[in-house]
N, C-alpha and C positions, 0 to 999 in steps of 0.2 A: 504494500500500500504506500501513497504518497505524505508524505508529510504537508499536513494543512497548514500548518502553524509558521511554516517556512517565508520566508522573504522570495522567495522564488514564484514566479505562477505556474499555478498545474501543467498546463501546457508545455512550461520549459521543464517540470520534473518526469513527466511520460518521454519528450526529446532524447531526456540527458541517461534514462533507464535503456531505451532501445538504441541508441548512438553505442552506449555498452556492450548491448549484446551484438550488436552487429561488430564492432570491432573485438572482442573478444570471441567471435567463431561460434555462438550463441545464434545468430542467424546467421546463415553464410550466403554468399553469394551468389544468385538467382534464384533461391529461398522466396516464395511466398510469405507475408507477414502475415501473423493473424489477422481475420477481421476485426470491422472496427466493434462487431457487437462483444466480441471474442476480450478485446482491448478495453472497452468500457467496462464492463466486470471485472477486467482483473486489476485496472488502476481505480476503478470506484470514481469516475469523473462522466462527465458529459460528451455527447458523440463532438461537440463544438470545439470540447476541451481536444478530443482526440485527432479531431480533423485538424488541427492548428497546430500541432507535435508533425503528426504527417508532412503536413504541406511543409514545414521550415527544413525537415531532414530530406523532402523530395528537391528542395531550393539547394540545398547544400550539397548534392548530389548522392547521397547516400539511399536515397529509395527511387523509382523508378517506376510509375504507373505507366499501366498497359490495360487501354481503355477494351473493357466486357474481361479483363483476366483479372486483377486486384493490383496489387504494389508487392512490387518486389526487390531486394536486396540488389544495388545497381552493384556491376564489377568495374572496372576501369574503362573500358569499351561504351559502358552505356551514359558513364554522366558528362556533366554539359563539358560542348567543345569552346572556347575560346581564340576566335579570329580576331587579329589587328586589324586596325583603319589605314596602316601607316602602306601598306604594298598592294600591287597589284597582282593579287595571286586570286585566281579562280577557285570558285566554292569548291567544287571538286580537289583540284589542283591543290589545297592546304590541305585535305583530306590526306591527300596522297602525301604532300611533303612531310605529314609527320609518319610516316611509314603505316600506313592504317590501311586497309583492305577494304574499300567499301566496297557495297556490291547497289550495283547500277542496275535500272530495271528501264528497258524505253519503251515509256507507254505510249508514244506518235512519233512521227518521223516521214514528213511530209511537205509539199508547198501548200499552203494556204494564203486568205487572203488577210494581210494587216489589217489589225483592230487598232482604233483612232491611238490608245497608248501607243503602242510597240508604232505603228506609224507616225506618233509626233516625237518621239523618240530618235527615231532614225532618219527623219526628217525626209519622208517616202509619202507617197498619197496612202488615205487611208484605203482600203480595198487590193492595193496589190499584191500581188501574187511574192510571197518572199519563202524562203525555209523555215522550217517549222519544227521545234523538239520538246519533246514531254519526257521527263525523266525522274524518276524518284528512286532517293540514294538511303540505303540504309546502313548504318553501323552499326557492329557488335546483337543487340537482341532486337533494336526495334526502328525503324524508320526515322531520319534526319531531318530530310531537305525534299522538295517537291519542286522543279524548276522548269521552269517556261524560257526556251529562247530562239529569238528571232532575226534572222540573217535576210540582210537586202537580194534581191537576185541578180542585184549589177555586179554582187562579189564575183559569182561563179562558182563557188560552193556548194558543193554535193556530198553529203555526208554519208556514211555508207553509217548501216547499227553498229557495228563494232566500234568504228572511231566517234559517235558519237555516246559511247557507254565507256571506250575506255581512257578518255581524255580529260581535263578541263579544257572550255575555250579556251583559254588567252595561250598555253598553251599548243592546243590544235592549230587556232590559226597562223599562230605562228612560223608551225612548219607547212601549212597550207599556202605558205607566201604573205600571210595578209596580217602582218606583227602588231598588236593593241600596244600604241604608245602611253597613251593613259586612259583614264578611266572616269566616270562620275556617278555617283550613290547615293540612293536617298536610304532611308531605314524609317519603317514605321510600324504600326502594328495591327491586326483588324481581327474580326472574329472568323473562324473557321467555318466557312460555307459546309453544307454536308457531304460534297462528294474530295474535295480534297481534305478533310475533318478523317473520312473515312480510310483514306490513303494514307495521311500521319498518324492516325490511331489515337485521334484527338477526337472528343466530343466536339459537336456541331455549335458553335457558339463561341468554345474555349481559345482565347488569342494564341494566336501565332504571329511570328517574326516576319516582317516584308520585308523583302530588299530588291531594292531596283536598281538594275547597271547598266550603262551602256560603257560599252569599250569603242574608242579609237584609235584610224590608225594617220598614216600621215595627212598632216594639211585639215586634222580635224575631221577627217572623213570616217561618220558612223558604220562601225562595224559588227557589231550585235547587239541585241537587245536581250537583257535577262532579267528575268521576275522572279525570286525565290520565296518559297515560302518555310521557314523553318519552326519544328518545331519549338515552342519557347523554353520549356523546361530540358533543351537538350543542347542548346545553341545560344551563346554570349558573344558582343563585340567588347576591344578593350582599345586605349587611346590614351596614349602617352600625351599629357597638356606641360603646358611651361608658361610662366608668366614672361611680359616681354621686361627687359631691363625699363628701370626707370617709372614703368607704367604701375599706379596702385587702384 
């Protein structure tokens, strides 16, 4: 049982009891946790109390929910990945630099015609005809990244499945001839519609991570467009800041 009397709130002493077991081998790794009715009886708190222990150890990366399976003991594979603002390196593409295995799944792989985004993006009429790729990458136990990206057809690029599952753009293009000199992104965040909700194994509703790039190449000439959607509780950006001298 928890100590009432304590300066602590319930919620950090149910935290600091399962942060234990999990790090003493007590739950191990891809371990299912008990349920939460399982956890309510046994710390004598409330389901509020116990959803708030959960979610801070799921933030910390120690648990790992897998929406219709429960939560479970995250191994190094599954907690959040950590991408800089500072380089030009493709989603994919930092996957791979840190030696990781993702596996690539291409859900389309087609010309279609530009939607008013990806066409004011690349600065093309809306309706043309450009390339077209659907992809959704997953590490270690459960689904990452969900990415939309969209190539002008003046490039001349023809992507075959293989070079489009086992590359990142910047990249590909690169050895395609057509080398991204820089880049621009936005980052935001929106609720998970249901069919891509479905795909990250996120509830229909629960935010996910946006990221929008375009890569260019010489002369500022638009060379892809890409839409990401990342899971939130699996994917963090970081950003080294500096004050300027003199400025307070």
């Amino acid at each position: 049982m928890l100590d009432p009397e304590s300066r602590l709130p319930l919620y950090h002493q149910v935290e600091t009891r399962l942060r234990e077991d999990i790090q003493a081998g007590r739950l191990r790794v891809g371990e299912a946790i008990p349920p939460e009715r399982e956890l309510i009886a046994q710390f004598g708190v409330s389901r509020i109390t116990i959803r708030q222990a959960l979610a801070n150890l799921a933030a910390e990366g120690l648990l790992i929910r897998r929406q219709g399976r429960g939560t479970f003991v995250a191994g190094t594979r599954d907690r959040a990945f950590t991408e800089s603002l500072a380089n030009l390196t493709g989603h994919l593409e930092e996957l791979q630099l840190r030696g990781l295995d993702p596996e690539v799944k291409i859900l389309a792989l087609a010309r279609r015609a530009l939607p008013a985004d990806a066409a004011a993006a690349l600065a093309r009429p809306e309706g043309e005809e450009a390339g077209f790729v659907r992809r959704l990458v997953w590490v270690g136990h459960a689904p990452l990244m969900l990415s939309e990206i969209w190539l002008p057809a003046s490039l001349g690029v023809e992507l075959t499945p293989d070079q489009a599952a086992a590359e990142g753009m910047a990249p590909l293009l690169t050895r395609l001839g057509q080398p991204p000199r820089f880049g621009r992104q936005r980052i935001g965040a929106e609720p998970a519609a249901p069919e891509p909700g479905r795909l990250l194994e996120v509830r229909p509703g629960d935010p996910v991570l946006r990221v929008t790039r375009v890569l260019y190449g010489e002369g500022e000439r638009p060379l892809a467009y890409l839409r990401t959607l990342y899971r939130a509780d699996r994917y963090e950006y970081a950003i080294e800041l500096r004050r300027l001298n003199g400025r307070h």
